[in-house]
DSSP file (Angstrom, degrees, kcal/mol; ACC not computed):
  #  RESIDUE AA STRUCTURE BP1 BP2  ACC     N-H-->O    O-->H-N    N-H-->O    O-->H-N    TCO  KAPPA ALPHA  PHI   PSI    X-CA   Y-CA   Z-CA
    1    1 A X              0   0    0      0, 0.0     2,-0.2     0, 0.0     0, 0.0   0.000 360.0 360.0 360.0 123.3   11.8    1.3  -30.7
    2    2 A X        -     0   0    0      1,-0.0     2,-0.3     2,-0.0     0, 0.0  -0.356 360.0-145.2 -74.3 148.3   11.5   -1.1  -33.3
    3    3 A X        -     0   0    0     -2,-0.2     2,-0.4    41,-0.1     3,-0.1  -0.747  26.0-114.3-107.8 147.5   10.8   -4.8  -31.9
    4    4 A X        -     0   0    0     -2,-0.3    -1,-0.0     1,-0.2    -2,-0.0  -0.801  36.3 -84.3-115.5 140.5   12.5   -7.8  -33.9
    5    5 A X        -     0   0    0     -2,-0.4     2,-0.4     1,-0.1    -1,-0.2   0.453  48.2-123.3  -4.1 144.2   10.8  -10.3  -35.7
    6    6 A X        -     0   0    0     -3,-0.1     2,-0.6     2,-0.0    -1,-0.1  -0.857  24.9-152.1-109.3 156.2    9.7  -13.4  -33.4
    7    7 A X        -     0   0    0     32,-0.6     2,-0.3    -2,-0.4    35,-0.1  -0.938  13.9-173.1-153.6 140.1   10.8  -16.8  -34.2
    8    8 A X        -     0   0    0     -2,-0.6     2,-0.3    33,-0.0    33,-0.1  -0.862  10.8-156.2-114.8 155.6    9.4  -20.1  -33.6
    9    9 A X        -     0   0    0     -2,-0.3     2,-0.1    31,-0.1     5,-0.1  -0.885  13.7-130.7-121.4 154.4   11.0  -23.1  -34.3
   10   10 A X    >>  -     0   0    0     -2,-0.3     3,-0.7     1,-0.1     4,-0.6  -0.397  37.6-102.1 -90.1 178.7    9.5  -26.6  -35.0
   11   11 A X  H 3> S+     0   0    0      1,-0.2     4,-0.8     2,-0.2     5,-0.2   0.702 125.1  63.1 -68.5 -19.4   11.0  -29.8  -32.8
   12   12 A X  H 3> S+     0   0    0      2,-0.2     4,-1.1     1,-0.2    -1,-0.2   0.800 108.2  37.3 -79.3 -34.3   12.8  -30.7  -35.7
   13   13 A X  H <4 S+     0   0    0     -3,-0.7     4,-0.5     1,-0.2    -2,-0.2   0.432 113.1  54.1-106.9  12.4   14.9  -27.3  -35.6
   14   14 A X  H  X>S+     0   0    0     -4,-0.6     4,-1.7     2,-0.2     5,-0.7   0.646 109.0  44.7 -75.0 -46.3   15.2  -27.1  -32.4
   15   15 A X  H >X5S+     0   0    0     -4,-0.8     4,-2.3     1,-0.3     3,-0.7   0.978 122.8  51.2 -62.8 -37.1   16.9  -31.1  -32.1
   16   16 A X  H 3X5S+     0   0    0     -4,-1.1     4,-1.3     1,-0.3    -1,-0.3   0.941 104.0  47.8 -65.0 -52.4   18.8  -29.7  -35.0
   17   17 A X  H 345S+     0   0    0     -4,-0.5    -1,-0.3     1,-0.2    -2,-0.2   0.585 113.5  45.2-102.4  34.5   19.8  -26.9  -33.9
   18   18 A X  H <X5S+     0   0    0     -4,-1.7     4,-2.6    -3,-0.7     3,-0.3   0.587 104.5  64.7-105.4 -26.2   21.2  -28.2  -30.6
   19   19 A X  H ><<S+     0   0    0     -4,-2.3     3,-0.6    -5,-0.7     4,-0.4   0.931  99.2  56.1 -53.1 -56.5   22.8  -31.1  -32.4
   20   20 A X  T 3< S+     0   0    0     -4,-1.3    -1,-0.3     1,-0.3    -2,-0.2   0.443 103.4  53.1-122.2 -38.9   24.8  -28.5  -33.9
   21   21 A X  T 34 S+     0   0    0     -3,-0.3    -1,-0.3     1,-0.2    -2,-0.2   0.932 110.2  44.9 -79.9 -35.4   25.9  -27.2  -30.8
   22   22 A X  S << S+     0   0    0     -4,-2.6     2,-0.3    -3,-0.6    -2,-0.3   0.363  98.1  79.4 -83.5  18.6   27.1  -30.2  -29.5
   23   23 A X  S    S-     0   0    0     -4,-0.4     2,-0.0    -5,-0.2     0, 0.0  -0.839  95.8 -94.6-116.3 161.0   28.8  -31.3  -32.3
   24   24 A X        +     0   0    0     -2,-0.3     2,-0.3     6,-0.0    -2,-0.1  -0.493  69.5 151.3 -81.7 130.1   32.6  -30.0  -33.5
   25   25 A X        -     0   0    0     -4,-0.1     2,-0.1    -2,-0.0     0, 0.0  -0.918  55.5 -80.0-150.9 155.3   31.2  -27.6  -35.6
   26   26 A X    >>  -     0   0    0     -2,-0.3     3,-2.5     1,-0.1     4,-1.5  -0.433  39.1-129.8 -54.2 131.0   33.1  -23.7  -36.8
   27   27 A X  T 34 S+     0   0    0      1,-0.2     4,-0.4     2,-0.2    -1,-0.1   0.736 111.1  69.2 -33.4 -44.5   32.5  -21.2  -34.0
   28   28 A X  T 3> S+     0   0    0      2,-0.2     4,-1.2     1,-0.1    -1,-0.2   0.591 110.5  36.9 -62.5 -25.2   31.0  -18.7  -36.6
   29   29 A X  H <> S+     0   0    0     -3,-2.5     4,-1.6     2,-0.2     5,-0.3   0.883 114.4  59.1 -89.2 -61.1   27.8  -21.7  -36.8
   30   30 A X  H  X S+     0   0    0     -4,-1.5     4,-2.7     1,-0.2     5,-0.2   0.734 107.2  42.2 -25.0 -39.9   28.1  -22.3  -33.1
   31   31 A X  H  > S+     0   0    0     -4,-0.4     4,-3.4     2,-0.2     5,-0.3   0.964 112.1  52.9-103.1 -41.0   27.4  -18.9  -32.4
   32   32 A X  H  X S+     0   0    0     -4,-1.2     4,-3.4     2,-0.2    -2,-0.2   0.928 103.9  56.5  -7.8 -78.7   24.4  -18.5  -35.1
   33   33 A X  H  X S+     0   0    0     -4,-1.6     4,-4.1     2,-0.2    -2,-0.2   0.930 113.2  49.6 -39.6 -64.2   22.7  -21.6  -33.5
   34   34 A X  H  X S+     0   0    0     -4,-2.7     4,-3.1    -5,-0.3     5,-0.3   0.957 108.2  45.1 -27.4 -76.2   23.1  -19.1  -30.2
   35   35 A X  H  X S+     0   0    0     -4,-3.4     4,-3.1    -5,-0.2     5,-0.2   0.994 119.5  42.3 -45.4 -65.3   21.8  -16.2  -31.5
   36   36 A X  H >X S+     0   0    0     -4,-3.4     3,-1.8    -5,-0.3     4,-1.5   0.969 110.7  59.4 -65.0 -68.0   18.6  -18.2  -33.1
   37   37 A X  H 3X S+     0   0    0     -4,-4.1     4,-2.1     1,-0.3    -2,-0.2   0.823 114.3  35.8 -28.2 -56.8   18.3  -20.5  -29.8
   38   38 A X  H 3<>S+     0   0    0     -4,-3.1     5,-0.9     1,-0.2    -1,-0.3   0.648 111.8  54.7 -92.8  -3.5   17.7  -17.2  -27.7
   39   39 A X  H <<5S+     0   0    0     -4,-3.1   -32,-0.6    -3,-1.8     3,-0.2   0.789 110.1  52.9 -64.0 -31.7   15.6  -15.2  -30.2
   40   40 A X  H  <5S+     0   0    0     -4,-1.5    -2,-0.2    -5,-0.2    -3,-0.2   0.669 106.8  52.1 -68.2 -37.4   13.6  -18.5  -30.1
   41   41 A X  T  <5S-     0   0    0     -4,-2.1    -1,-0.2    -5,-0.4    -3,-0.2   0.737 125.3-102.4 -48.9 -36.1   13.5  -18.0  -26.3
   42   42 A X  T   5 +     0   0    0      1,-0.4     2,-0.5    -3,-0.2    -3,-0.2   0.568  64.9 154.9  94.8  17.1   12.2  -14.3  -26.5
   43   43 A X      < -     0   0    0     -5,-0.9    -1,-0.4     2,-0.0    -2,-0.1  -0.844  41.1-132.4-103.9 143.4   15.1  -12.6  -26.0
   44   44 A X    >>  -     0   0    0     -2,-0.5     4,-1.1     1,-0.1     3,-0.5  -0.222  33.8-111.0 -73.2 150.1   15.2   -8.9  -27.5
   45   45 A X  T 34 S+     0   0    0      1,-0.2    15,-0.2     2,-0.2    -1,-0.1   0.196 116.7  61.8 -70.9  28.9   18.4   -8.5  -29.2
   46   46 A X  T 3> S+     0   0    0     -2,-0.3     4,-3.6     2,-0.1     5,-0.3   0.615 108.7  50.8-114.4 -39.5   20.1   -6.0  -27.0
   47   47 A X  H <> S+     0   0    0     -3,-0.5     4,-3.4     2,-0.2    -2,-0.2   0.956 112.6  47.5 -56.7 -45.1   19.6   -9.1  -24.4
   48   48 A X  H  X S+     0   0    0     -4,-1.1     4,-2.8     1,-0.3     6,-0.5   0.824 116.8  45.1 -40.7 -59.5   21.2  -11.3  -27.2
   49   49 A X  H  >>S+     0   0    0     -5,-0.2     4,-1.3     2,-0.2     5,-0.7   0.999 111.1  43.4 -59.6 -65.3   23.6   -8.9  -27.5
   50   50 A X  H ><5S+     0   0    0     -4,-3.6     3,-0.8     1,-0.2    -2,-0.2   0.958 120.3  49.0 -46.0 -57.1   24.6   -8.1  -23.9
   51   51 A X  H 3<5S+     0   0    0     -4,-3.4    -3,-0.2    -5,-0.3    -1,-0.2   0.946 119.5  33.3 -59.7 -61.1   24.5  -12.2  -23.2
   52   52 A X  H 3<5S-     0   0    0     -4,-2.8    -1,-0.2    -5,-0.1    -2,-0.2   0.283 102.8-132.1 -95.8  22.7   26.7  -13.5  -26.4
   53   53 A X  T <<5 +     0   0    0     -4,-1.3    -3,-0.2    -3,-0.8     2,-0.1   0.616  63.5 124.4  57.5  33.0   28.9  -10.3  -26.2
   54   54 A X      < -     0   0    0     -5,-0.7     2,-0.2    -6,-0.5    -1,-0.2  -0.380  63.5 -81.7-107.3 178.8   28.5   -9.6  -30.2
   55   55 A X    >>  -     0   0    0     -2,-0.1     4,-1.6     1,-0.1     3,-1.4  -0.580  32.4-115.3 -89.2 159.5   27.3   -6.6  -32.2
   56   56 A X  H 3> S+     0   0    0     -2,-0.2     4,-1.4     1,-0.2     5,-0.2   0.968 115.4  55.2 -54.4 -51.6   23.7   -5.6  -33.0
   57   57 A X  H 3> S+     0   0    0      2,-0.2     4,-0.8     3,-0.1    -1,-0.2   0.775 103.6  48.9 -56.4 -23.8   24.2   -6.1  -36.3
   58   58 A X  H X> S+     0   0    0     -3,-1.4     3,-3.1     2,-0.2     4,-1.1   0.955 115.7  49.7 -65.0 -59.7   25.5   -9.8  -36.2
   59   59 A X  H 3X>S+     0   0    0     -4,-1.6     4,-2.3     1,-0.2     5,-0.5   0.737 111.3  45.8 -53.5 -52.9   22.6  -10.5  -34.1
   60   60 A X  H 3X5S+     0   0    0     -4,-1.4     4,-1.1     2,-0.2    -1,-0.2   0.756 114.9  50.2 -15.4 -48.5   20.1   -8.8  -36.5
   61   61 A X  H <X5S+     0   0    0     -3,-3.1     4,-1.5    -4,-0.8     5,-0.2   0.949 113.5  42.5 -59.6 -77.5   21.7  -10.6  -39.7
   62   62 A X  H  X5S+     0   0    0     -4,-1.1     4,-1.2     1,-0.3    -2,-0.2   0.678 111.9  50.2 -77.0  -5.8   21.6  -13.7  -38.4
   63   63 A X  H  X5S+     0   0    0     -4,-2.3     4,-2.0    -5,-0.4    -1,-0.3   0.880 114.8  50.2 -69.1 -57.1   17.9  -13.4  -36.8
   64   64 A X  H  X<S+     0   0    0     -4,-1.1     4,-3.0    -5,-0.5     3,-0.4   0.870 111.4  48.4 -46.3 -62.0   16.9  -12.1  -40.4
   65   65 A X  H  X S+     0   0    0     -4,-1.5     4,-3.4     1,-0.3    -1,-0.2   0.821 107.9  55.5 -16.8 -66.7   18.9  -15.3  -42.1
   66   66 A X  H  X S+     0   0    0     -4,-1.2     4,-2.6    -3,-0.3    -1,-0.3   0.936 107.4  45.2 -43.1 -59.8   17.1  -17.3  -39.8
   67   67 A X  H  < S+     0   0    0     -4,-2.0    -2,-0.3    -3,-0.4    -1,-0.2   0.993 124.5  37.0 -67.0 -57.3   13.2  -15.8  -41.0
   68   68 A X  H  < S+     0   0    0     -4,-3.0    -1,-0.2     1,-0.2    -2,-0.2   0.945 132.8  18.5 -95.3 -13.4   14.2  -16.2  -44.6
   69   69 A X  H >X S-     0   0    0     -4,-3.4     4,-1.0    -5,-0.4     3,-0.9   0.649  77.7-163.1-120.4   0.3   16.3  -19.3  -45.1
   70   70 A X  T >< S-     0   0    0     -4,-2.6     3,-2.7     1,-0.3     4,-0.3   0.025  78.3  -7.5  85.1 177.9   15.2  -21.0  -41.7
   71   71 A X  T 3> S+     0   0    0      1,-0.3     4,-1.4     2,-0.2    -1,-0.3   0.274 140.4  56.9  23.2 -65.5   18.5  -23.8  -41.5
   72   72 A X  H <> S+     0   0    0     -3,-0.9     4,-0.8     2,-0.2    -1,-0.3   0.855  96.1  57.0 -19.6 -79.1   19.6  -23.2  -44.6
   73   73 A X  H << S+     0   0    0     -3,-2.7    -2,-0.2    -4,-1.0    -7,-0.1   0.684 115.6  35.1 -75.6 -23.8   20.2  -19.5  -44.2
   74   74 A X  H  4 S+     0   0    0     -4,-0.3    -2,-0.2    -9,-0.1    -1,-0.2   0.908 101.0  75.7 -67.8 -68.8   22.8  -19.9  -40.9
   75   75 A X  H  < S+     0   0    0     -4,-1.4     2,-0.2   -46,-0.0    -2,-0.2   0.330 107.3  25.6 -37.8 -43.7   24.3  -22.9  -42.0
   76   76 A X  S  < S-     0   0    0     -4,-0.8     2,-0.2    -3,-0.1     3,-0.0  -0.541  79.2-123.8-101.6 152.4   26.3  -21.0  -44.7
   77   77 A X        -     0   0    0     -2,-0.2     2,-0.4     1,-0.0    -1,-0.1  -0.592  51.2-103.5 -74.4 168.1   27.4  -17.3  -44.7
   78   78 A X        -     0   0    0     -2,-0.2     2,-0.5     1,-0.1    -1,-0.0  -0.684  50.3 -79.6 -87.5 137.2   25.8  -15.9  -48.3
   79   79 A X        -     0   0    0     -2,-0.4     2,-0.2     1,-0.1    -1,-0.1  -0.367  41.5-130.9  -1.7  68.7   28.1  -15.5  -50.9
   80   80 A X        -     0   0    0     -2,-0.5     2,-0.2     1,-0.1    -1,-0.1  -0.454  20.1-127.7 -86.0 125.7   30.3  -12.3  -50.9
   81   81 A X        -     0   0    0     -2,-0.2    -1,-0.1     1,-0.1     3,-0.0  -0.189  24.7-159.6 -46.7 107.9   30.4  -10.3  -54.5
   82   82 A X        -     0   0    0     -2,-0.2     2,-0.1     1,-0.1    -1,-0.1  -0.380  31.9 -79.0 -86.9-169.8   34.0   -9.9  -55.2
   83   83 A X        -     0   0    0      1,-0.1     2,-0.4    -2,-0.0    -1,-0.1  -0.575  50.0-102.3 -95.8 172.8   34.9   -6.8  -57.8
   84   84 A X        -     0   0    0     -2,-0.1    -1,-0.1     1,-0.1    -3,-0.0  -0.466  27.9-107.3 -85.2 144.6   34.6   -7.2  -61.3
   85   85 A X        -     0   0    0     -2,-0.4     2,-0.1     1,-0.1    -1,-0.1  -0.298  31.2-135.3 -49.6 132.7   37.4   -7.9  -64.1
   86   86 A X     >  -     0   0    0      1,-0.1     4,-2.8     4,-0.0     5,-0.3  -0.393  26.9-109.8 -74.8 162.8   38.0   -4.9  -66.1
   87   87 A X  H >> S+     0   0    0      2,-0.2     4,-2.7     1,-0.2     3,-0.8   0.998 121.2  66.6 -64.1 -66.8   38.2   -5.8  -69.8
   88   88 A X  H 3> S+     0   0    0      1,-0.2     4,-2.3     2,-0.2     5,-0.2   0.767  99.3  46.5  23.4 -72.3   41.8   -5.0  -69.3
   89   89 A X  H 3> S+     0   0    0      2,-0.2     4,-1.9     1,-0.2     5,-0.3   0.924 110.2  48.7 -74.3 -29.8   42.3   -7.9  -67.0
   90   90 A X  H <X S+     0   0    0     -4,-2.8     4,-1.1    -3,-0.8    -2,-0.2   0.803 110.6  54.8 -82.3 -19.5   40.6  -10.6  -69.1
   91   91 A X  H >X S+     0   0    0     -4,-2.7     4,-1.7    -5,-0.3     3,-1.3   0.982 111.4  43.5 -62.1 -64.5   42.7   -9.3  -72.3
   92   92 A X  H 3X S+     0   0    0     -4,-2.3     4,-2.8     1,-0.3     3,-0.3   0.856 113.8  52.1 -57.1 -31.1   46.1   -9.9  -70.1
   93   93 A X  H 3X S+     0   0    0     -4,-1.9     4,-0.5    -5,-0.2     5,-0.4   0.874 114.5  42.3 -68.6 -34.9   44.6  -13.5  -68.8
   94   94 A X  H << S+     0   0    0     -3,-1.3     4,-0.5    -4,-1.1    -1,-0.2   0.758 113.4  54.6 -88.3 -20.9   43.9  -14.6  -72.7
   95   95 A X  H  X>S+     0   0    0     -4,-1.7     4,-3.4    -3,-0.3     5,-0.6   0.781 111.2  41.9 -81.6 -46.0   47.3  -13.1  -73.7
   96   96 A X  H  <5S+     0   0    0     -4,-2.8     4,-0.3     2,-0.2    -2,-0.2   0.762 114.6  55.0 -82.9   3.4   49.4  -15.3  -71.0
   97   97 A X  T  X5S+     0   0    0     -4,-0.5     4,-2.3    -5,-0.2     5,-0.5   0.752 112.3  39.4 -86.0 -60.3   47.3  -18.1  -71.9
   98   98 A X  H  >5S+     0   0    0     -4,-0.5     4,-0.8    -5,-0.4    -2,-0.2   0.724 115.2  50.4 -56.0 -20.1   48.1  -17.9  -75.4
   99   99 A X  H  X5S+     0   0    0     -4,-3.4     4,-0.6     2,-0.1    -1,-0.2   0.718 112.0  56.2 -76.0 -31.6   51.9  -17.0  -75.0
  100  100 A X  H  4<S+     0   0    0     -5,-0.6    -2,-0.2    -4,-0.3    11,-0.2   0.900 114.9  28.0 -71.6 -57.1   51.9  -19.8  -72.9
  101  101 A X  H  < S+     0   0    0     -4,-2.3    -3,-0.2     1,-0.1    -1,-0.2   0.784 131.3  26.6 -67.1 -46.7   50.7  -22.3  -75.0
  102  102 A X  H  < S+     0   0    0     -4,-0.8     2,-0.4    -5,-0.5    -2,-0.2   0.078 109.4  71.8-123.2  48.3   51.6  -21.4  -78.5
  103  103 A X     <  -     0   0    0     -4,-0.6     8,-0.3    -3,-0.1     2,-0.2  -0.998  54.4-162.3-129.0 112.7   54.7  -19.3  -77.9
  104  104 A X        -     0   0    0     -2,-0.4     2,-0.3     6,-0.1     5,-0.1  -0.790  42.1-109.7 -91.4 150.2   58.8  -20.1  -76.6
  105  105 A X        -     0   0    0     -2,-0.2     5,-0.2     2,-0.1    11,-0.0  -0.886  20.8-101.3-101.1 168.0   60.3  -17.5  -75.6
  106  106 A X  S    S+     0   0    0     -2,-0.3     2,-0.7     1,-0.1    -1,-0.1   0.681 120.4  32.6-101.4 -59.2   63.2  -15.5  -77.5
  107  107 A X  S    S+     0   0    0     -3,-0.0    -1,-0.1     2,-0.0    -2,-0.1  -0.873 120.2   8.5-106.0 110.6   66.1  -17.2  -74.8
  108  108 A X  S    S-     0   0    0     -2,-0.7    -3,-0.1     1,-0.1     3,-0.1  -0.195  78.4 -83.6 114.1 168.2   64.7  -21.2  -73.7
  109  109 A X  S    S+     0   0    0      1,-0.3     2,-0.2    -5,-0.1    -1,-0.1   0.323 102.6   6.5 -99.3   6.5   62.3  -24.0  -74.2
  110  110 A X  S    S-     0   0    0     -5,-0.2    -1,-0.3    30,-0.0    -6,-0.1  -0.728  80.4-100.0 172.1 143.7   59.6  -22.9  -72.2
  111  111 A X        -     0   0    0     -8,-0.3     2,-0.4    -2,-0.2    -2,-0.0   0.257  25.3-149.1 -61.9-173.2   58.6  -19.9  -70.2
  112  112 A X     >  -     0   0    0     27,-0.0     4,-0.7     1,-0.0     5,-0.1  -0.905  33.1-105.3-129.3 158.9   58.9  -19.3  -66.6
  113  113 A X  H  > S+     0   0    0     -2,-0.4     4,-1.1     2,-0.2    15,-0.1   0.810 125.4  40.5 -50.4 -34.3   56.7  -17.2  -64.4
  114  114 A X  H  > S+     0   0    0      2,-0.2     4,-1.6     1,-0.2     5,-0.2   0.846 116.7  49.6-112.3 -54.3   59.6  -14.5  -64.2
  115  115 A X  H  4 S+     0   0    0      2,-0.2     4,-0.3     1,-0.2    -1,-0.2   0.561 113.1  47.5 -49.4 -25.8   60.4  -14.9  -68.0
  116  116 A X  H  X S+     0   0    0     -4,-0.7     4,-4.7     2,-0.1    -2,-0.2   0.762 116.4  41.5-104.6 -41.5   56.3  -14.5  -69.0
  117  117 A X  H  X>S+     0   0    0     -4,-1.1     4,-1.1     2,-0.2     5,-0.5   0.579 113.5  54.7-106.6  -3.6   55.6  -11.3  -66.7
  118  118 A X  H ><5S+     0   0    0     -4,-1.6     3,-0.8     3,-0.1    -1,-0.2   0.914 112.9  47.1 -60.8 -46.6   59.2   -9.5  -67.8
  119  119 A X  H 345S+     0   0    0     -4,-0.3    -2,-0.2     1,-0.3    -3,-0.1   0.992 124.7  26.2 -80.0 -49.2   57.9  -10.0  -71.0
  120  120 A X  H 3<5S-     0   0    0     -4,-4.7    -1,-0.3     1,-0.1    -3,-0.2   0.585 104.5-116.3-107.1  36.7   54.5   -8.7  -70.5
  121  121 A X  T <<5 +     0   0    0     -4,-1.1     2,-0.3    -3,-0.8    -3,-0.1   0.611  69.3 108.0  59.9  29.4   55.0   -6.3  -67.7
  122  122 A X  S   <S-     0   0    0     -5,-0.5    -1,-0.3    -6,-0.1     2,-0.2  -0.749  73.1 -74.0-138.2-167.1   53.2   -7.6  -64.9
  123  123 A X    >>  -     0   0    0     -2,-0.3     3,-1.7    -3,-0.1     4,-1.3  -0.378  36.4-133.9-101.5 112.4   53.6   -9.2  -61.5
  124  124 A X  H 3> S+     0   0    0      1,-0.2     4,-1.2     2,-0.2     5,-0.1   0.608 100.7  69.6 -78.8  22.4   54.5  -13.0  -61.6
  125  125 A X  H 3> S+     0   0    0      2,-0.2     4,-2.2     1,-0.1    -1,-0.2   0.715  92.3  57.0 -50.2 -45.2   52.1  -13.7  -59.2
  126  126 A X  H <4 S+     0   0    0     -3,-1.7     4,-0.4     2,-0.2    -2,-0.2   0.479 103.4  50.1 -81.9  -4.4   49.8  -13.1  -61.5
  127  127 A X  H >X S+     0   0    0     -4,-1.3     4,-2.3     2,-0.1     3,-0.6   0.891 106.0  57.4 -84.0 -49.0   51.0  -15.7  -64.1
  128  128 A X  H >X S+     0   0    0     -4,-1.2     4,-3.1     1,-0.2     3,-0.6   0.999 109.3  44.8 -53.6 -60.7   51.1  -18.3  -61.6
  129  129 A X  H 3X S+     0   0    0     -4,-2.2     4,-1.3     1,-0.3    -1,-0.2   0.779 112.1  50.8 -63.0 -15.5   47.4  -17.7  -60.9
  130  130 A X  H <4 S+     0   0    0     -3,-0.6     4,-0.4    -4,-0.4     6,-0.3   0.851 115.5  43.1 -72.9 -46.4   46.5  -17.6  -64.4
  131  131 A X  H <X>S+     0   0    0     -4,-2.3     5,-1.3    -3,-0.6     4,-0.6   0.893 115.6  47.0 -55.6 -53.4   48.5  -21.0  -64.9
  132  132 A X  H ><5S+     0   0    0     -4,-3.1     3,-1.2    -5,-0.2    -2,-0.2   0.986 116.5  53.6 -72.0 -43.7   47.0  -22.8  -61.7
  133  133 A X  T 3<5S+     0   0    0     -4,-1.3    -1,-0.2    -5,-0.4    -2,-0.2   0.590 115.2  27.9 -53.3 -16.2   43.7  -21.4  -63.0
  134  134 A X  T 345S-     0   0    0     -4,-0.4    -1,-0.2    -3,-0.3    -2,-0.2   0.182 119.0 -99.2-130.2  19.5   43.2  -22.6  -66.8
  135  135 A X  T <<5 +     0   0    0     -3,-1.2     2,-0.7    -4,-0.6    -3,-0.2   0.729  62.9 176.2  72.6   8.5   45.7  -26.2  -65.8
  136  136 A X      < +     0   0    0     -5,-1.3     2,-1.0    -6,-0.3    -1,-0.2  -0.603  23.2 168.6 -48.5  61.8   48.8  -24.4  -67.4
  137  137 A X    >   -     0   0    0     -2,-0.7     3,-3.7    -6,-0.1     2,-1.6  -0.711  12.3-171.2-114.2  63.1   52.0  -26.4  -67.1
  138  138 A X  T 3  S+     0   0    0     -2,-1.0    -1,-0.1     1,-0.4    -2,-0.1   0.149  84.9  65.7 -70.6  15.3   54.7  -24.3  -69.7
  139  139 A X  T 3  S+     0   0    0     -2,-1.6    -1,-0.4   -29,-0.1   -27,-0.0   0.512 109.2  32.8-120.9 -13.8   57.2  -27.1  -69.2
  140  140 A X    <         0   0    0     -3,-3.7    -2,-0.2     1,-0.2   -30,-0.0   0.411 360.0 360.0-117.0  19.0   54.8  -29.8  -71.1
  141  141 A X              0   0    0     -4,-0.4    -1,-0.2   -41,-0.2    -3,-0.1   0.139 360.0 360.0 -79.0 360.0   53.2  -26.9  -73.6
C-alpha cells in the first residue's frame, strides 16, 4: 500500500491555516484547511477520509496541492481548461461584430438580438454574449 506524502507545516501555516477556519470563509477552503490540518497531524488518508466523510481523491488532490503550492495551492482551485473555439466559431463572432457595427439591417435602424441571429442563423443567445463580450450596444452603432 502506497503511504502519502508527510506534511509539516511551519507556525506561520499553521496560525494561517486556522485563521482560515475561523473566519467566514467558502466551505470548499474550509474543508481544504481540514484535510491539510489532519495530514499535518499524521493521519493516513483513509482516516482523513472516514473523519471528513469525502472521497479519496479530494483528499489526495488537496494533500498534493498542499506539497506543491503549500498556501497558495488550496487557497484557489487551479484553473479548469474549457474547450477550444473551432475556427468556425471565431468566424461567426467577427461576422456579428462586424454586422453589428457597420451594417442596418434590411427592415430598421439597428439590429436586435432576434433580427442579427435570423439573419445569420444562429441562437440569440449567442449574439447577446458576443455583444456583452466585445461592449456591443447596436442601438448607439
Amino acid at each position: 500500500m502506497k503511504t502519502a506524502p508527510r506534511i509539516s507545516l511551519t507556525k506561520a501555516e499553521h496560525t494561517t491555516l486556522n485563521l482560515w477556519l475561523r473566519l467566514p470563509s467558502p466551505a470548499r477552503l474550509a474543508l481544504r484547511v481540514r484535510i491539510v490540518l489532519l495530514a499535518a497531524e499524521g493521519k493516513t488518508n483513509q482516516e482523513i477520509v472516514t473523519q471528513l466523510r469525502v472521497s479519496l481523491k479530494t483528499v489526495t488532490l488537496w494533500r498534493r496541492r498542499f506539497l506543491e503550492g503549500r498556501l497558495v495551492g488550496i487557497e484557489k482551485a487551479a484553473p479548469r481548461g474549457g474547450a477550444r473555439r473551432s475556427e468556425a466559431y471565431e468566424e461567426t463572432v467577427r461576422l456579428i461584430i462586424r454586422k453589428t457595427s457597420k451594417q442596418r439591417p434590411a427592415k430598421g435602424t439597428h439590429w436586435t438580438t432576434r433580427s442579427l441571429a435570423n439573419e445569420l442563423g444562429i441562437s440569440p443567445s449567442m449574439v447577446q454574449r458576443v455583444w456583452k463580450a466585445n461592449g456591443l450596444n447596436p442601438r448607439r452603432n
